[in-house]
Structures are given as structure tokens and as C-alpha cells.
C-alpha positions in Angstrom: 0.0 0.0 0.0 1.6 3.1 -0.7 1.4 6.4 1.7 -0.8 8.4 -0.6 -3.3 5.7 -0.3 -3.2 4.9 3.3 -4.8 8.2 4.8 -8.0 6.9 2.6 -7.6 3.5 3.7 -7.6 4.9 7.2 -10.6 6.8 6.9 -13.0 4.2 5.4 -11.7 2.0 8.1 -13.0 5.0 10.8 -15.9 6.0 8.5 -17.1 2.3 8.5 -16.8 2.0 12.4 -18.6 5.1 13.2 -21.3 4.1 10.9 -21.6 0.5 12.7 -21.1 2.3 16.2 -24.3 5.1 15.0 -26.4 2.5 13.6 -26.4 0.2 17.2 -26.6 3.6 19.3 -22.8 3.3 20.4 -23.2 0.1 22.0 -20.1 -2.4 21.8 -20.9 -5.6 19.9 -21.6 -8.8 21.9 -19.1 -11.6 20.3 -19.2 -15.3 21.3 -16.3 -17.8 21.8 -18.7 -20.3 23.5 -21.6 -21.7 23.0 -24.9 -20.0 23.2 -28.3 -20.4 24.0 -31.6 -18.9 23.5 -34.3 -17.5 26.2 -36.8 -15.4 25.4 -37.3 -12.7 28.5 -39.9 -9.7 29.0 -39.3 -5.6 29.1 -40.0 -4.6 32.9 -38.9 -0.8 32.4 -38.8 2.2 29.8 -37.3 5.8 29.6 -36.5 8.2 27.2 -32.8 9.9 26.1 -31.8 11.6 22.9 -30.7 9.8 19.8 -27.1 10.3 19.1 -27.8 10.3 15.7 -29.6 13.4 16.4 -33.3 12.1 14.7 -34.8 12.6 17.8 -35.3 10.6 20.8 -34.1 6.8 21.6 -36.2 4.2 24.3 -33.9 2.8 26.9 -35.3 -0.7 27.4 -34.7 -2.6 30.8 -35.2 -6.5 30.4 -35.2 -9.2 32.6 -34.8 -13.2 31.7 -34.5 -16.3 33.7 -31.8 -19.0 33.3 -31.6 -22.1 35.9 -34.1 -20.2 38.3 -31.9 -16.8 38.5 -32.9 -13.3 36.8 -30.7 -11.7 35.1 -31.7 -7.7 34.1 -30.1 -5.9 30.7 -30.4 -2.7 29.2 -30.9 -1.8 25.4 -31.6 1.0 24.0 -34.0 0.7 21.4 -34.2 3.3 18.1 -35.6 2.9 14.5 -33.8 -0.6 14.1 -35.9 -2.3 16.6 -39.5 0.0 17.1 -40.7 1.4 19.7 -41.3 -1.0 22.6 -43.9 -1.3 25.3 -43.8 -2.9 28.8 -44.4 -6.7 29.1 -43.2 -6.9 25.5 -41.1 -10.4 24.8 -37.6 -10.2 24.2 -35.4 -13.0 22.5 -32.0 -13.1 24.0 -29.0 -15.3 22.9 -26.8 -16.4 25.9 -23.4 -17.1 27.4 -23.9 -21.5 28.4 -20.7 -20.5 30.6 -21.8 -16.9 31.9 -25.4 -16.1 31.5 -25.3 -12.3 32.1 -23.1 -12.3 29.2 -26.3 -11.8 26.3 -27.2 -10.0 23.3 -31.1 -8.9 22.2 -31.9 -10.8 18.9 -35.2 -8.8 18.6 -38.7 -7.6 20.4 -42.1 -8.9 19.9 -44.9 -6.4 19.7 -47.2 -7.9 22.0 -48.4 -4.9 23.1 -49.6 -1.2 22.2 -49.2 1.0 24.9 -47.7 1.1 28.6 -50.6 3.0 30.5 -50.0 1.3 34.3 -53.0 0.7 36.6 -51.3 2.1 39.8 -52.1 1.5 43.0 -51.1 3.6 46.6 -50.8 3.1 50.3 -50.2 5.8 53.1 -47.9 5.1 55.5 -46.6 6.6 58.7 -43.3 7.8 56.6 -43.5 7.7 52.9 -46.0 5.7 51.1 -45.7 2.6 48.6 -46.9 2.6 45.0 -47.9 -0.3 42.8 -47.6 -0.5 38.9 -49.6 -3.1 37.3 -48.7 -3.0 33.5 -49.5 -5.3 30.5 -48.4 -8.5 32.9 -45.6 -6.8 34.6 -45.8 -5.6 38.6 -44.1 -3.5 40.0 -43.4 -2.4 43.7 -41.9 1.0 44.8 -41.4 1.8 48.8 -41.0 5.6 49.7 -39.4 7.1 52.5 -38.6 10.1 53.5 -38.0 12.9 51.1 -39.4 10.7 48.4 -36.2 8.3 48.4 -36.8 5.0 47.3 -36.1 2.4 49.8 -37.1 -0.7 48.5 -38.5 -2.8 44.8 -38.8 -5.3 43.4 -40.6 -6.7 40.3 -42.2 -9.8 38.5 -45.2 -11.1 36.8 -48.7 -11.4 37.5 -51.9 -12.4 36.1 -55.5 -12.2 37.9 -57.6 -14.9 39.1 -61.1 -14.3 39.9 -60.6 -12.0 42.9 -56.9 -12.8 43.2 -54.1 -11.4 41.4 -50.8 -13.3 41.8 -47.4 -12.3 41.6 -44.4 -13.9 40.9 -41.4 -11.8 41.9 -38.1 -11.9 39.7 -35.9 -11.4 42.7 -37.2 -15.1 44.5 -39.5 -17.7 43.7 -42.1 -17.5 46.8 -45.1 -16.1 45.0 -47.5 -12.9 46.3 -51.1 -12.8 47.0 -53.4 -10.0 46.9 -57.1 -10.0 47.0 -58.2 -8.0 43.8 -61.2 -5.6 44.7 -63.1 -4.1 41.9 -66.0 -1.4 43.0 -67.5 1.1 41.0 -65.8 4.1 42.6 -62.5 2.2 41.8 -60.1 -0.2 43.2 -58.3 -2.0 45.7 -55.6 -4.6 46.2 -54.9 -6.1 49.3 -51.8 -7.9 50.3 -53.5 -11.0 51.5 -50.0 -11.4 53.8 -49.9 -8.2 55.7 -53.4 -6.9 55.1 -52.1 -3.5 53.9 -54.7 -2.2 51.5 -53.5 -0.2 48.1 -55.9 2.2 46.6 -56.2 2.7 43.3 
């Protein structure tokens, strides 16, 4: 190669990586030097950044997925390549057989259309708790003083005539609650501890 031509050769090479880079949001590639296995897991959480490509804003996605009875949570952020993505949506991950949290997102299924939670509160003596049922997805938020958050925790639920059932990502012991619907609104109460959350 001679030097007039290796300043060009140079810049593809850059021009080429910053494209690649761009197009997967300036995430590093996942690469594989075991085998691999596929899982499919569910989004929990969603927020909102600016694109670096500057085309407007891009979704951060958090995902959970279970191997051998242990959650695992990733993070993706999500632009044109992929859609816009709701809560509860499936995720296919491929996977480390030697090191589980080591993944990559294959892709998204659009099982849902929107992420409007049905939340639910209880007054405490300091702070309050706050429940978040979404599109399969529950989600539990403690609040102390100041509005700090002292304590989550997430899963999946599904209803039952007057029970709704959840089964937490973080252990394997499932939650009851006794799922009240009046007219005025409703309530859930933690068949446990009796505490009653207002909707």
C-alpha cells in the first residue's frame, strides 16, 4: 500500500466504524467464543434519552430473563432498528452457556400497544408505597422520607377471579393479593400483611 493511499484506507476503516457504532446507538458488539443459547425474557422498564444520531429521541429498554431459576436484568436502547417498545413486550436473548449475564437482544415482539399502568397507593406513617400493574408486569416501589426510594422489586402477574398473583423476579415464593373491583374504583390487598393499596 503506498502512503498516498493509506490516509484513505484509514478513513474508510474510521468511517465504517462510526457508521456501525451510530447504527447500534454506540453500543459495543456482543461476540461469542462459547456456545450459546436462546431465552426469550420480558421488558419490565422504559425511559426516554436523545438519539445520538440526532433524529430525535431513543427508548432505553430494561429487560429481565431467567436462566436455571436466576434473573438476570439488561439494558438496550431501542431506536428505529428495533421500534418502539412497550412494557411486558417479549424479548429474545441469545446467551453465554458459561456466563449467563453475558447476552445480546436478537429482537422484540410487539405484543403490546401501549404502557398505561394501573397504579395502585398506600399511606404510611413515613413515605407511602406505589404499585404498577402494566401489561403482565408488577411493579413495587417503597418511599421514605423525602421521596427516596427504599425498597423494589418486580415480576409477573396475572388475575384470578378475585386474586391477582405475583411472581417476583428477585425469588421464587409467590405474592397474593385480594383484587377488589367497585365502582368508585379499586383496591388490592396484600393477603400477607393486610395492607390495602388504593387505586
Amino acid at each position: 500500500m503506498s502512503r498516498s493511499t493509506t490516509p484513505w484506507a484509514f478513513g474508510l476503516v474510521f468511517i465504517s466504524v462510526f457508521a456501525y457504532l451510530a447504527w447500534n446507538n454506540f453500543e459495543l458488539p456482543t461476540i461469542f467464543w462459547e456456545e450459546t443459547k436462546v431465552t426469550t425474557g420480558k421488558v419490565v422498564d422504559l425511559s426516554l434519552g436523545y438519539s445520538t444520531q440526532g433524529d430525535g429521541y431513543i427508548q432505553s429498554v430494561k429487560y429481565a430473563y431467567s436462566v436455571n431459576g436466576i434473573t438476570y436484568y439488561g439494558f438496550k436502547k431501542v431506536g428505529k432498528r428495533f421500534g418502539i417498545q412497550q412494557i411486558g413486550n417479549r424479548v429474545k436473548i441469545q446467551y453465554s452457556g458459561l456466563n449467563p449475564e453475558k447476552r445480546k437482544v436478537e429482537g422484540f415482539y410487539r405484543d403490546f400497544k401501549n404502557s398505561d399502568p394501573d397504579k395502585f397507593h398506600s399511606n404510611e406513617k413515613i413515605g407511602y408505597s406505589e404499585i404498577s400493574l402494566v401489561n403482565g408486569i408488577f411493579r413495587f416501589k417503597k418511599f421514605g422520607r423525602e421521596g427516596k426510594t427504599v425498597e423494589e422489586f418486580t415480576g409477573e402477574y396475572r388475575v384470578t377471579n378475585d386474586s391477582l398473583i405475583v411472581n417476583s423476579f428477585e425469588n421464587n415464593h409467590p405474592i397474593y393479593f385480594f383484587y377488589i373491583n367497585f365502582n368508585s374504583g379499586k383496591q388490592l390487598i396484600d393477603s400477607a400483611s393486610g395492607m390495602t393499596y388504593q387505586n
